[in-house]
SEKOL-586664 format. One record per residue: residue in one letter; z, y, x of N, C-alpha, C in turn; residue number from 1. Coordinates in nm, 4 decimals, decimal comma, padded with zeros to 6 digits. Atoms other than C-alpha are relative to their C-alpha. Last residue first. Layout:
N
{kolvex A {Z Y X} {Z Y X} {Z Y X} NUM};
...
// end
This chain:
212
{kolvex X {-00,1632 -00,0519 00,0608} {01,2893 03,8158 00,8330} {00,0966 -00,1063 00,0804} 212};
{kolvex X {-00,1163 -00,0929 -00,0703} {00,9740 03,8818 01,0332} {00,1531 -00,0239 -00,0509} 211};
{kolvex X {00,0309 -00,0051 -00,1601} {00,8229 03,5050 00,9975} {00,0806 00,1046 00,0641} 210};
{kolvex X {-00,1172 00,1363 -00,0235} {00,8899 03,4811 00,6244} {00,0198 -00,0056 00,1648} 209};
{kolvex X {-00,1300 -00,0312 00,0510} {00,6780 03,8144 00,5720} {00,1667 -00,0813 00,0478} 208};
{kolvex X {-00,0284 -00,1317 -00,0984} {00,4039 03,7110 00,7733} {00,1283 00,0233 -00,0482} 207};
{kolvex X {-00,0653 00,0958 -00,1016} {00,4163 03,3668 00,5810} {00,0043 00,1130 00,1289} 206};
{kolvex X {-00,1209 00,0590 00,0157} {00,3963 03,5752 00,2511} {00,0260 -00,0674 00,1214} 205};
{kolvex X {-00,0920 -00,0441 00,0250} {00,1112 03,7582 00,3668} {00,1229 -00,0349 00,0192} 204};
{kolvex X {00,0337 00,0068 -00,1242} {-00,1064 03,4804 00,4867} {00,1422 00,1242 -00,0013} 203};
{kolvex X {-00,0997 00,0938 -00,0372} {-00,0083 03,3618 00,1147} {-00,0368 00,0478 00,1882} 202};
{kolvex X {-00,1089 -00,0355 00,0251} {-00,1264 03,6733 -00,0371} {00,0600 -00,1327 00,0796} 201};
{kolvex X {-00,0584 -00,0955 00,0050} {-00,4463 03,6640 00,1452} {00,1003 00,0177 -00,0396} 200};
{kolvex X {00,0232 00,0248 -00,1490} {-00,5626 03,3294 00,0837} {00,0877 00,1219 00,0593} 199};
{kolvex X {00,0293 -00,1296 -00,0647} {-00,4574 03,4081 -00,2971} {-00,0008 -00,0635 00,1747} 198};
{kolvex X {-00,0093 -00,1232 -00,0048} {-00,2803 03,1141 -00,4238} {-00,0513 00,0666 00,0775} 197};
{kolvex X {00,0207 -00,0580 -00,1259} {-00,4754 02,8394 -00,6276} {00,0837 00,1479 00,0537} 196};
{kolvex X {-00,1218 00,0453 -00,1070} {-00,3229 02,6970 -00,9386} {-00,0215 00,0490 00,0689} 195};
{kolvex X {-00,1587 00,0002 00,0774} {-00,5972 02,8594 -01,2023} {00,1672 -00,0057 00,0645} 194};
{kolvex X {00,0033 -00,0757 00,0660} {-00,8794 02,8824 -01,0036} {00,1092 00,0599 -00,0630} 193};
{kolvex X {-00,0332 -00,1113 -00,1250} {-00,7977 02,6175 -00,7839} {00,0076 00,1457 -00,0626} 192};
{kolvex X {-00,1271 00,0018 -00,0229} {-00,8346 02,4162 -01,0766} {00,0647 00,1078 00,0478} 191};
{kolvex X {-00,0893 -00,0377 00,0984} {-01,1518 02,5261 -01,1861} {00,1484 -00,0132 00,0178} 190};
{kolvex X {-00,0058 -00,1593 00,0121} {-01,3004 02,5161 -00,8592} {00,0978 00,0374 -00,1204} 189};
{kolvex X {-00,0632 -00,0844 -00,1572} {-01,1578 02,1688 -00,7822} {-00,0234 00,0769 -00,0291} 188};
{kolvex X {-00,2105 -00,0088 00,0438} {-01,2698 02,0519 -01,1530} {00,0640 00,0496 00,1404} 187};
{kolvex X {-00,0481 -00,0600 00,1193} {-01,6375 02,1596 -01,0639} {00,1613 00,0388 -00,0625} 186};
{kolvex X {-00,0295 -00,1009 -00,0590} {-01,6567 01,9992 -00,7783} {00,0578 00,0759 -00,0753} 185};
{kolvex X {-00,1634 -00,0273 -00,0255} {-01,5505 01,6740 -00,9220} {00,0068 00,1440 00,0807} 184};
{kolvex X {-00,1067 -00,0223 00,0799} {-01,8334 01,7121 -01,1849} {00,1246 00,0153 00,1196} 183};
{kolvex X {-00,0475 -00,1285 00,0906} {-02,0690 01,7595 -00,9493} {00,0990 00,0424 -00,0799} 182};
{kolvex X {-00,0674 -00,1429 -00,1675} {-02,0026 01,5270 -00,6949} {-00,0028 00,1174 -00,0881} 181};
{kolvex X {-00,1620 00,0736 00,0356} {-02,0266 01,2229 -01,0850} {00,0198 00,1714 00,1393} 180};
{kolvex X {-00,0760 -00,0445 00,1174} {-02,3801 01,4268 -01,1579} {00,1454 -00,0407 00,0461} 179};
{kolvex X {00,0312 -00,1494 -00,0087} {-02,5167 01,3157 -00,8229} {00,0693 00,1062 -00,1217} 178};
{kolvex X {-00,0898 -00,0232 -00,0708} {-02,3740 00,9606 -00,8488} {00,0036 00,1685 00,0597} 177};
{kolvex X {00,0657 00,0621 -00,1420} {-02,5737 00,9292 -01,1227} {00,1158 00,0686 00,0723} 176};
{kolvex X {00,0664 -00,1283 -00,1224} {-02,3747 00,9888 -01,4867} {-00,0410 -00,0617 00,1612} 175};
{kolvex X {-00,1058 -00,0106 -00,1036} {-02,3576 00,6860 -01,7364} {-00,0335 00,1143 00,0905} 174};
{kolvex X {00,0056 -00,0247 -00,1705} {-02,5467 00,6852 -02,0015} {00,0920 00,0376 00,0414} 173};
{kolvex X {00,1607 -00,0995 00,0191} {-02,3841 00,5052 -02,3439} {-00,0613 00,0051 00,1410} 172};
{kolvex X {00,1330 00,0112 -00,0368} {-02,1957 00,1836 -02,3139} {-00,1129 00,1287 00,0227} 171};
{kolvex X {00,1060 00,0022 00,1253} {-01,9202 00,2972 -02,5047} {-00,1324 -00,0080 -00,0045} 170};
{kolvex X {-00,1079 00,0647 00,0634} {-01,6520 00,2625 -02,2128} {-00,1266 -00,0608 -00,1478} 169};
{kolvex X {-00,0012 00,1368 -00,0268} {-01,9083 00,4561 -02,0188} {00,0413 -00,1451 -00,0345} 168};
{kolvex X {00,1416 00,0254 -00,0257} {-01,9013 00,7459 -02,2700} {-00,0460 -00,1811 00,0438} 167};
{kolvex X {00,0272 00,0065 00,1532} {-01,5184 00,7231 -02,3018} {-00,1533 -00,0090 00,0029} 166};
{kolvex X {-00,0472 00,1335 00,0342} {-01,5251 00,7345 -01,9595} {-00,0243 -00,0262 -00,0820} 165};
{kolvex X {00,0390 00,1007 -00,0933} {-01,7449 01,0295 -01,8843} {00,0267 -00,1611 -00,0013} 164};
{kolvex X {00,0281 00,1357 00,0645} {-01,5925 01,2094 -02,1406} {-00,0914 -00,0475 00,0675} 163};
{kolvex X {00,0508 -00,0754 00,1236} {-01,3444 01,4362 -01,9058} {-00,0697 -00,1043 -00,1615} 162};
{kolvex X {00,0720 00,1281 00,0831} {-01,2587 01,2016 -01,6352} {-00,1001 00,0459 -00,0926} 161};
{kolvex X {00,0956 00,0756 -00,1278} {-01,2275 01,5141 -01,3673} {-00,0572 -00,0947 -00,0982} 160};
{kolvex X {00,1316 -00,0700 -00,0639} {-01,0578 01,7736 -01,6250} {-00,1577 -00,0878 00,0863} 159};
{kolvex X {00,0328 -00,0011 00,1005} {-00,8179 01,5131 -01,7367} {-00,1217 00,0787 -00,0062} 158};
{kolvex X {00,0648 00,0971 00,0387} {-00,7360 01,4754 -01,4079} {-00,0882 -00,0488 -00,1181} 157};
{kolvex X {00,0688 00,0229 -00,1503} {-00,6716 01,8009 -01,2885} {-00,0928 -00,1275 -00,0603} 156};
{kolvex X {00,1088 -00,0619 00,0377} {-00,4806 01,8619 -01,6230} {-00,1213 -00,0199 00,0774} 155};
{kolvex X {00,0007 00,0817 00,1330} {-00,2624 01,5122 -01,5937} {-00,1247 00,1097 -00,0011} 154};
{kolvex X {00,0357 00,1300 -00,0613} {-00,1459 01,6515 -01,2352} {-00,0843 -00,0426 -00,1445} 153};
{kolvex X {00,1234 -00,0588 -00,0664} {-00,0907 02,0075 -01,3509} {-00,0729 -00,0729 00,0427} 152};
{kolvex X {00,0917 -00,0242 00,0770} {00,1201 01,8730 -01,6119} {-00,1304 00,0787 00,1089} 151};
{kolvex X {00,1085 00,1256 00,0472} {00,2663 01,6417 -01,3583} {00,0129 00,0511 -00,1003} 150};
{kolvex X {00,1257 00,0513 -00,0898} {00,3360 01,9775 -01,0961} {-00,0298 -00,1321 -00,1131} 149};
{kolvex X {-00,0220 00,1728 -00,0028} {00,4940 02,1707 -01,3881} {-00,1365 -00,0609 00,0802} 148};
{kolvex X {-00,1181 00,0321 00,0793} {00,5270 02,5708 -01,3340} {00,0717 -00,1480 00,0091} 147};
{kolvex X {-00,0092 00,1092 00,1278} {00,2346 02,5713 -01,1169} {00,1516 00,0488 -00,0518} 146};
{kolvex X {-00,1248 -00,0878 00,0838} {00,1228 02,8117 -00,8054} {-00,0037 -00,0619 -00,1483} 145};
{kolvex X {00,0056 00,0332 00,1521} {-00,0380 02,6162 -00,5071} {00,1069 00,0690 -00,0665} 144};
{kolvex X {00,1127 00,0026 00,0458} {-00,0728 02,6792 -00,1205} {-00,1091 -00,0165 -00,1356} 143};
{kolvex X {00,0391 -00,0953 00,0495} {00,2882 02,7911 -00,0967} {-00,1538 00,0022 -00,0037} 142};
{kolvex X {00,0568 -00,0622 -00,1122} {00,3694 02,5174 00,0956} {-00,0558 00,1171 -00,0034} 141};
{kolvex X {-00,0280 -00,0258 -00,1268} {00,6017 02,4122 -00,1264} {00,0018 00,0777 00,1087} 140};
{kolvex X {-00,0729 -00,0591 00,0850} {00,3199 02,4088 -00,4245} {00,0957 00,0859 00,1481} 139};
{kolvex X {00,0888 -00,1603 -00,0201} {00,1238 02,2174 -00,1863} {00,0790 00,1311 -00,0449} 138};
{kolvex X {-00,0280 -00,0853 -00,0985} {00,4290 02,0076 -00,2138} {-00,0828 00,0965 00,0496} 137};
{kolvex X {-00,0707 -00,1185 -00,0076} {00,4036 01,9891 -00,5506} {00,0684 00,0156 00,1380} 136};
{kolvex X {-00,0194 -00,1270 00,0303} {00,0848 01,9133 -00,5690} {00,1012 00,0789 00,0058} 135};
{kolvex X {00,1275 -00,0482 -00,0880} {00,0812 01,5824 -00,3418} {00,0156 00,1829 -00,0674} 134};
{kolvex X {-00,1096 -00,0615 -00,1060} {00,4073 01,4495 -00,5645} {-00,0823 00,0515 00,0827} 133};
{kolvex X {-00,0920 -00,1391 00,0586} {00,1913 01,5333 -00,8917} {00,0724 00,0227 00,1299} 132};
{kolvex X {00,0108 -00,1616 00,0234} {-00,0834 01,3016 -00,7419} {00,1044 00,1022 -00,0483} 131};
{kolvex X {00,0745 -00,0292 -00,1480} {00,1027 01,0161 -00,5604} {-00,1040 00,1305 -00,0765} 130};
{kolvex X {-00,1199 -00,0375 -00,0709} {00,2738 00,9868 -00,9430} {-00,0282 00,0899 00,1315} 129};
{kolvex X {-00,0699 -00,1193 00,0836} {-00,0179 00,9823 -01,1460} {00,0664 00,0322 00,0850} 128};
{kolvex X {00,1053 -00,0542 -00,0047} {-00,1818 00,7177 -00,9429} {00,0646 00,1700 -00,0348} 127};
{kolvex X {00,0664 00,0108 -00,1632} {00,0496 00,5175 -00,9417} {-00,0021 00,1531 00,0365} 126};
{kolvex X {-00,1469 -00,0656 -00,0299} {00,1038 00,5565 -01,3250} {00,0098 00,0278 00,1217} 125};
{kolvex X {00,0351 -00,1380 00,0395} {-00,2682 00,4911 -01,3458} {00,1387 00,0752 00,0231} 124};
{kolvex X {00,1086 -00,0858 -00,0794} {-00,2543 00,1595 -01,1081} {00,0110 00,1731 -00,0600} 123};
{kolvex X {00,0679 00,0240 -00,1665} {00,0588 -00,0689 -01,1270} {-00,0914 00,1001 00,0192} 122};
{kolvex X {-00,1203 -00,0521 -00,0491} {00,2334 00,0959 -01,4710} {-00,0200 -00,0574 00,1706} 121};
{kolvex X {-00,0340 -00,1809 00,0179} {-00,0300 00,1257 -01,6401} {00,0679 00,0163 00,0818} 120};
{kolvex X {00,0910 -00,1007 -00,0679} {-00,1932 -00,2247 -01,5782} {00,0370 00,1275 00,0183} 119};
{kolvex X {-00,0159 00,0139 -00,1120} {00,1507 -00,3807 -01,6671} {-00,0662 00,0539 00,0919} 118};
{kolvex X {-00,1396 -00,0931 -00,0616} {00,2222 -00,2097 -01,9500} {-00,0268 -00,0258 00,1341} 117};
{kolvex X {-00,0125 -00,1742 00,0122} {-00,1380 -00,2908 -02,0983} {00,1081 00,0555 00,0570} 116};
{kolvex X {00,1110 -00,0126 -00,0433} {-00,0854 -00,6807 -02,0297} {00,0241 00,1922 00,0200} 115};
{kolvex X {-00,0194 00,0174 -00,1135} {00,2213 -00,6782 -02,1350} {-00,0926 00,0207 00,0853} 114};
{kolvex X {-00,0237 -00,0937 -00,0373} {00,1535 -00,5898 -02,4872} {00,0394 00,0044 00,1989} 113};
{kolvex X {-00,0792 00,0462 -00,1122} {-00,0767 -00,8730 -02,5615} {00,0879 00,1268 00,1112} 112};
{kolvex X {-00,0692 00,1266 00,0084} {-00,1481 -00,8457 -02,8632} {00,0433 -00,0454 00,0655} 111};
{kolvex X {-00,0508 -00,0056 00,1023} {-00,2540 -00,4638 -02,9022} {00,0962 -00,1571 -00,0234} 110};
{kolvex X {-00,0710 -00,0426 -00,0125} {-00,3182 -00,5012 -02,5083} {00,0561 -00,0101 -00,1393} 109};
{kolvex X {-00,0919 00,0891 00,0037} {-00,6229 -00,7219 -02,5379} {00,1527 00,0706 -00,0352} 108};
{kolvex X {00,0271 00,1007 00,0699} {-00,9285 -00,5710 -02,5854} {00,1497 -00,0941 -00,0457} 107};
{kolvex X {00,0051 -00,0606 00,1360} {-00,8382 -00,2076 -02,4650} {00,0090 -00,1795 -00,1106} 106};
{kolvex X {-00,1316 -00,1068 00,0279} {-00,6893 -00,3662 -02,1235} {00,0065 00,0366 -00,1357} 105};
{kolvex X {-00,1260 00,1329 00,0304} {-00,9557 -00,6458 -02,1238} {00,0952 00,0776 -00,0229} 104};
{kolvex X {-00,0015 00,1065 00,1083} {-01,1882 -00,3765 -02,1742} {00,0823 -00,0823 -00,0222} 103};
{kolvex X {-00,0838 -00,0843 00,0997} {-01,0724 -00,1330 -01,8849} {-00,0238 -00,1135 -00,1758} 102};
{kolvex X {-00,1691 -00,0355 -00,0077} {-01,0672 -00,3903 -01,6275} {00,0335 00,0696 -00,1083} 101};
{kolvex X {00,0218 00,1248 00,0149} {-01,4764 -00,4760 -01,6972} {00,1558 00,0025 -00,0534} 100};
{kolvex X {00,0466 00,0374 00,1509} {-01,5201 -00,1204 -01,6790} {00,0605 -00,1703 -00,0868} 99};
{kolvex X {-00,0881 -00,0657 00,0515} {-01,3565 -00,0806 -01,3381} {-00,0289 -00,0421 -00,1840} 98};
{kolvex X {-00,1096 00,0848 -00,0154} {-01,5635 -00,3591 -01,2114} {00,0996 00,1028 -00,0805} 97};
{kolvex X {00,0590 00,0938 00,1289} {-01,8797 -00,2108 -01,3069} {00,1323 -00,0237 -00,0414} 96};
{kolvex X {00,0892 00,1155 -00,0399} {-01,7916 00,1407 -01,1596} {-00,0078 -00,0929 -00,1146} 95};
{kolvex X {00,1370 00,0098 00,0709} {-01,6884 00,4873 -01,3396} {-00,0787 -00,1122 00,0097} 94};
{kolvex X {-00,0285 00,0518 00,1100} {-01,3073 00,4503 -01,2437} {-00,1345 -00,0232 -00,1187} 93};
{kolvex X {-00,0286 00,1088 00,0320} {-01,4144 00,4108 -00,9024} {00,0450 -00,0303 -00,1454} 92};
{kolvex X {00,0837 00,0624 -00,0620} {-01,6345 00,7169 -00,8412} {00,0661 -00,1872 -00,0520} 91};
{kolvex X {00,1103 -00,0286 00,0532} {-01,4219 00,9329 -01,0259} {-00,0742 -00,1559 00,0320} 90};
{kolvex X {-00,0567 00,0743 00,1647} {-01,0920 00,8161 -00,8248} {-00,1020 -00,0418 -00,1242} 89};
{kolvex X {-00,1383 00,1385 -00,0450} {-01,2295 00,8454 -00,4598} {-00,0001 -00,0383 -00,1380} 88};
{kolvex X {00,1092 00,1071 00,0166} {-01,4866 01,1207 -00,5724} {00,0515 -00,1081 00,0222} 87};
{kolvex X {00,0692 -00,0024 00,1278} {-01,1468 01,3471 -00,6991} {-00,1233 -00,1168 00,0305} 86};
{kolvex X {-00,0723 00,0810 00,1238} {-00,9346 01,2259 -00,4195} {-00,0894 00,0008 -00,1073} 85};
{kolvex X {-00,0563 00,1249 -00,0865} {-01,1790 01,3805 -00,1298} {00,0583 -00,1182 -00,1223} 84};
{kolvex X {00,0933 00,0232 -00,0030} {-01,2105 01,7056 -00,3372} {-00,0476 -00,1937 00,0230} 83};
{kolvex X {-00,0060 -00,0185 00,1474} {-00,8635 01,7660 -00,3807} {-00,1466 -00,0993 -00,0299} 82};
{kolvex X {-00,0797 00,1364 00,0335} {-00,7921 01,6722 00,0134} {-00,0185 00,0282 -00,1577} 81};
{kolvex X {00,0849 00,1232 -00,0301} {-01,0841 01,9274 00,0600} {00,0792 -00,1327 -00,0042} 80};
{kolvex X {00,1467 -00,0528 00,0109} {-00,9731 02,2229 -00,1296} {-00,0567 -00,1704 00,0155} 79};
{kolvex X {-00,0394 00,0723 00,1114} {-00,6049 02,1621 -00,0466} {-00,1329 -00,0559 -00,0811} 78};
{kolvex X {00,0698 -00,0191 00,0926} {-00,6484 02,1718 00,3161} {-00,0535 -00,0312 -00,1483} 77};
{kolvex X {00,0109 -00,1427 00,0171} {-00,3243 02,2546 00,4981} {-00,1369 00,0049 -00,0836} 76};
{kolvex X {-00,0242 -00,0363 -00,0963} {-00,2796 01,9075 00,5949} {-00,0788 00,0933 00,0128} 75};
{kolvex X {-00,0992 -00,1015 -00,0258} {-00,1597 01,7088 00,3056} {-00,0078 00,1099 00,1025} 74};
{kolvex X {-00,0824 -00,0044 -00,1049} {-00,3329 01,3983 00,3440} {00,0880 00,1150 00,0491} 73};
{kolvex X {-00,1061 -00,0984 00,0156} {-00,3979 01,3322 -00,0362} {00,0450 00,0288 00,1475} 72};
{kolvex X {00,1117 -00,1274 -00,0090} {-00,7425 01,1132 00,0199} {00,1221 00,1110 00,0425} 71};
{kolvex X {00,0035 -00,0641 -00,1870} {-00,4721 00,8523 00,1727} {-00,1312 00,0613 -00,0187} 70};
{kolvex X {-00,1055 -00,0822 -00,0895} {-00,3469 00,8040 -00,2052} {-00,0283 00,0479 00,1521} 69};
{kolvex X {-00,0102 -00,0828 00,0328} {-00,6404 00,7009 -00,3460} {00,1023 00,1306 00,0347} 68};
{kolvex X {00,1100 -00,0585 00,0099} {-00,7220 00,4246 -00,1506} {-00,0483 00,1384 -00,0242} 67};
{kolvex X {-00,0283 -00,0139 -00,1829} {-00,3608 00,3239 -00,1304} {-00,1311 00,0834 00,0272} 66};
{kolvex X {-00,0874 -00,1027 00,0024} {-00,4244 00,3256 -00,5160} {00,0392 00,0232 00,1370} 65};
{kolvex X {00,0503 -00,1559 -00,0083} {-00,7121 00,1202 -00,4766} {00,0682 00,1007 -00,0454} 64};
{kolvex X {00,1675 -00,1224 -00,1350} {-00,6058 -00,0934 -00,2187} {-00,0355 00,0709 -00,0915} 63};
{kolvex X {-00,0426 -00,0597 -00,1103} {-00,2723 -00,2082 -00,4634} {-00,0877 00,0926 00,0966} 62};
{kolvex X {-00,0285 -00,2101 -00,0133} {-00,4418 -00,1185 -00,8353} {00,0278 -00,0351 00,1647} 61};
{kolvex X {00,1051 -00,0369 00,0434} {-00,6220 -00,5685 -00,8167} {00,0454 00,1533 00,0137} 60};
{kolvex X {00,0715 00,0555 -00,1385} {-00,3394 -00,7500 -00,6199} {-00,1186 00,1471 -00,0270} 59};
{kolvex X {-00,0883 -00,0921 -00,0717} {-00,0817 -00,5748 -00,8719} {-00,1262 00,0027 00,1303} 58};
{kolvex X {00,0411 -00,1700 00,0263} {-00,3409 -00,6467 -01,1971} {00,0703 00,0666 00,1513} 57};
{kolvex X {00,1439 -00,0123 00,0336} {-00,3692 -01,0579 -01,0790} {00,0108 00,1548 -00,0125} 56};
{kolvex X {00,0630 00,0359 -00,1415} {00,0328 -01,0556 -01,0108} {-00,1701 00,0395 00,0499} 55};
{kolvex X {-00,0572 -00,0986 -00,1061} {00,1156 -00,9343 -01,3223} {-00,0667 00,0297 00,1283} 54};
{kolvex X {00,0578 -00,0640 -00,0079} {-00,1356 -01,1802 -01,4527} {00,0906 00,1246 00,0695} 53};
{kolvex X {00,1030 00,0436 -00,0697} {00,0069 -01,4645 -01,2897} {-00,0465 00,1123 -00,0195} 52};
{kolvex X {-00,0111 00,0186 -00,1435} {00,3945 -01,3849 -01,4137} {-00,1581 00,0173 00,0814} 51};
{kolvex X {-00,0494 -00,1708 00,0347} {00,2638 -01,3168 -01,8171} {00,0152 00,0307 00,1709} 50};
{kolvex X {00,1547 -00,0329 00,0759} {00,0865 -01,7258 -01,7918} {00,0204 00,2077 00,0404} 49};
{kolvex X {00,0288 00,0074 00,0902} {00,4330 -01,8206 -01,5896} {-00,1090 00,0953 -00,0344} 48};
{kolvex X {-00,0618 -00,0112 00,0838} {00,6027 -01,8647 -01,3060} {00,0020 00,0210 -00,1423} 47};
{kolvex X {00,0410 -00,1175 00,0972} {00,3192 -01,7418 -01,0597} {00,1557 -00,0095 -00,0953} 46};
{kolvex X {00,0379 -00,1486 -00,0540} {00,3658 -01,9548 -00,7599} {-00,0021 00,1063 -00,0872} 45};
{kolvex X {-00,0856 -00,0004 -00,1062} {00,5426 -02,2701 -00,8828} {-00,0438 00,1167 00,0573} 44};
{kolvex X {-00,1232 -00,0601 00,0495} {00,3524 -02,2274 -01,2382} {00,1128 00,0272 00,1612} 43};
{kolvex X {00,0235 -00,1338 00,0194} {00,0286 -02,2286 -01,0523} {00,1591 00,0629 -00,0713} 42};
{kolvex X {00,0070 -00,0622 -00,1185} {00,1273 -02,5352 -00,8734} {-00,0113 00,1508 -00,0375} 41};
{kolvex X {-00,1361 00,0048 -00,0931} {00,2611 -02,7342 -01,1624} {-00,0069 00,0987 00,1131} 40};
{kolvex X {-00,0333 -00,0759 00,0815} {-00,1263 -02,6585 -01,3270} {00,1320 00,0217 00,0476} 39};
{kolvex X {-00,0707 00,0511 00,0958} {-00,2609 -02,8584 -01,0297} {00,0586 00,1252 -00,1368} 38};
{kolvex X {-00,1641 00,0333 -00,0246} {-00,5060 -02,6968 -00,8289} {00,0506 -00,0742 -00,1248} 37};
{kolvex X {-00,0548 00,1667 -00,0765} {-00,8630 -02,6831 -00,7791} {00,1260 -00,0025 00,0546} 36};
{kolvex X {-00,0233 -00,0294 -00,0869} {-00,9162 -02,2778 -00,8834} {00,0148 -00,1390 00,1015} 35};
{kolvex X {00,1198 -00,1060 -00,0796} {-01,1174 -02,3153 -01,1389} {00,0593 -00,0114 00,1562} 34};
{kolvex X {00,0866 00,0236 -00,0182} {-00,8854 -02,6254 -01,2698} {-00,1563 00,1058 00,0779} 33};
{kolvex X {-00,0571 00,0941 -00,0984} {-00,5751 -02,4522 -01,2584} {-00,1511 -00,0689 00,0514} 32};
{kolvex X {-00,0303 -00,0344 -00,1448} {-00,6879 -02,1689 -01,4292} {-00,0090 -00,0776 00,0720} 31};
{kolvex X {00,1392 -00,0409 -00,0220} {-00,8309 -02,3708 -01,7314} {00,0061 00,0784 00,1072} 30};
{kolvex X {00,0337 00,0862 -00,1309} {-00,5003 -02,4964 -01,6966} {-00,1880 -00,0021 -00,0207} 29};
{kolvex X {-00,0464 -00,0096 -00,1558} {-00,3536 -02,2011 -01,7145} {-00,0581 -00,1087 00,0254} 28};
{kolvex X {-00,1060 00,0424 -00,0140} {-00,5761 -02,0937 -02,0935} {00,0527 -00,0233 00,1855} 27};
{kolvex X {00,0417 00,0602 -00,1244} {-00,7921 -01,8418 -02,1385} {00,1651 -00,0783 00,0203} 26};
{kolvex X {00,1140 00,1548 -00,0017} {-00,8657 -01,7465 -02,4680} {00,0529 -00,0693 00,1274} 25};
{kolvex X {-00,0399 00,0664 00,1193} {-00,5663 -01,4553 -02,4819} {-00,0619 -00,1200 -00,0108} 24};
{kolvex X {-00,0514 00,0216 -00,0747} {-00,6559 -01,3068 -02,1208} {00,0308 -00,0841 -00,1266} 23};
{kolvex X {-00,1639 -00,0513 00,0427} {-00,9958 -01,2863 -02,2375} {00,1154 -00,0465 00,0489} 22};
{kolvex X {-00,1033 00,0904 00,1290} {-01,3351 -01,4897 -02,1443} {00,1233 00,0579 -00,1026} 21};
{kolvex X {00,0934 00,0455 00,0702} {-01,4627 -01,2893 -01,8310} {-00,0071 -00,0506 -00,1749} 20};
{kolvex X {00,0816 -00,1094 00,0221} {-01,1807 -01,0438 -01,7036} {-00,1447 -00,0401 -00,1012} 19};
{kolvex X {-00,0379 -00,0875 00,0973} {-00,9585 -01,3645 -01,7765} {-00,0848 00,1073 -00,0200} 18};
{kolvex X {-00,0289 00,0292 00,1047} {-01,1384 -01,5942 -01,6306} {00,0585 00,0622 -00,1188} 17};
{kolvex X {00,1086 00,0786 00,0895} {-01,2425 -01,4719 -01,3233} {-00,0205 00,0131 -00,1586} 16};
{kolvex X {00,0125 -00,1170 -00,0382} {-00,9071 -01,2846 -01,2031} {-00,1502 -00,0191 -00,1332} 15};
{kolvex X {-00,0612 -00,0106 00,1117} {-00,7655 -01,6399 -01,2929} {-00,0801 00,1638 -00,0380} 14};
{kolvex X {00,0677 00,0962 00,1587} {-01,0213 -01,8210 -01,0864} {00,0993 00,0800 -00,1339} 13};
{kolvex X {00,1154 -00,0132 00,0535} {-00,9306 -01,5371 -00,8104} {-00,0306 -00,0796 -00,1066} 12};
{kolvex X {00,0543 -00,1160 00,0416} {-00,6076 -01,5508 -00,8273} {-00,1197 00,0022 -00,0421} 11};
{kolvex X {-00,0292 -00,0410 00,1490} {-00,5346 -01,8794 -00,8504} {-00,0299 00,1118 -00,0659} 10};
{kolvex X {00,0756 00,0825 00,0895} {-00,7403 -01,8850 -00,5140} {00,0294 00,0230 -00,1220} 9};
{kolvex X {00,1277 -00,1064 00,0259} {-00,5312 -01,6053 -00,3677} {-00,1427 -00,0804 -00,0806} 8};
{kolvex X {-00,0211 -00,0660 00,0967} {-00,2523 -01,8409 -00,4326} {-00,0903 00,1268 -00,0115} 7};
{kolvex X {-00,0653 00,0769 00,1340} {-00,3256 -02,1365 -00,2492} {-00,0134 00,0960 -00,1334} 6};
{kolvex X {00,1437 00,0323 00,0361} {-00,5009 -01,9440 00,0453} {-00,0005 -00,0591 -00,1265} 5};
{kolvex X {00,0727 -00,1261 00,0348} {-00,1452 -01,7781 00,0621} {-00,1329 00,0156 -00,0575} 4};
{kolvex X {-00,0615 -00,0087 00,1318} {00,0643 -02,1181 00,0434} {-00,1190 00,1571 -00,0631} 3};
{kolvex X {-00,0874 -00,0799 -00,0069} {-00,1542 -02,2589 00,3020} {00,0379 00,0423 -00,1106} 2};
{kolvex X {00,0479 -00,1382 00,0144} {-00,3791 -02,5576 00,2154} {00,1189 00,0958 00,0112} 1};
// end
């Protein structure tokens, strides 16, 4: 078996097992066995129980932070690359699978601090980042007016999750996918509101920059 088909297997039985069971219950060679490998094999690819899941959370933020990041395309429309990102992120942090991710995170993290650093620091940190550096070149471009682009990044977002999660998190109702376009319109107007500059003053300003 190739080394890749090898280890996307471990993945998955580990992906399995842990989201299902806990990452704390679940032992490697209860990995090993889902996946029909040796336990020697998972350590030769992973390196260890803390190594696998790394691996398991990096496989799991990469497409959807790439996902999230190529809403941001930068190209003069802030409106609709805002828009774009917001049902992108919304949309996925409200699913099953997201849910499933955020439990083991809340469930586990107090004991298993690695866990929790590692998810943070592959998908929401990400995430964070590819948004503040997106605003402040709007910013730049004079299509945005902020002080701090990752408090403007954090408000945006904080605006979009609102208690939606926390809700979902707590089983209650969940919003239809008609409620979720609403809400992210919503936080685009409000934003814009606040950050947005003047259509008019910035047509200005690039008249201005043009005669001098």
């Amino acid at each position: 078996m190739p080394p890749t088909e090898t280890r996307d297997r471990i993945l998955d039985a580990a992906t399995e097992l842990f989201l299902g069971q806990g990452y704390g219950t679940t032992s490697l060679d209860q990995v090993a066995a889902k996946a029909g490998v040796t336990k020697p094999t998972v350590y030769s690819h992973f390196g260890s129980k803390d190594g696998l899941l790394e691996a398991m959370i990096a496989r799991h933020t990469d497409s959807r932070v790439d996902h999230f990041a190529s809403r941001l395309q930068g190209d003069g429309d802030t409106e609709s690359d805002l828009m774009h990102f917001a049902h992108a992120f919304l949309t996925t942090v409200m699913s099953d699978e997201a849910r499933a991710w955020q439990r083991l995170c809340t469930a586990e993290s107090d004991r298993y601090p690695a866990l929790g650093a590692a998810f943070y620091s592959s998908g929401p940190k990400r995430v964070f980042s590819f948004l503040s550096d997106y605003l402040l070149r709007e910013k730049r471009a004079r299509r945005l007016q902020f002080t701090n682009a990752e408090r403007a990044a954090e408000q945006f977002l904080g605006m979009l999750v609102g208690l939606d999660l926390l809700r979902s998190m707590l089983g209650q109702s969940r919003s239809s996918s008609t409620e979720l376009k609403k809400r992210c319109r919503a936080t685009v107007t409000v934003f814009l509101r606040a950050y947005g500059v003047d259509v008019a003053t910035a047509r200005s300003r690039q008249e201005s920059q043009s005669r001098s």
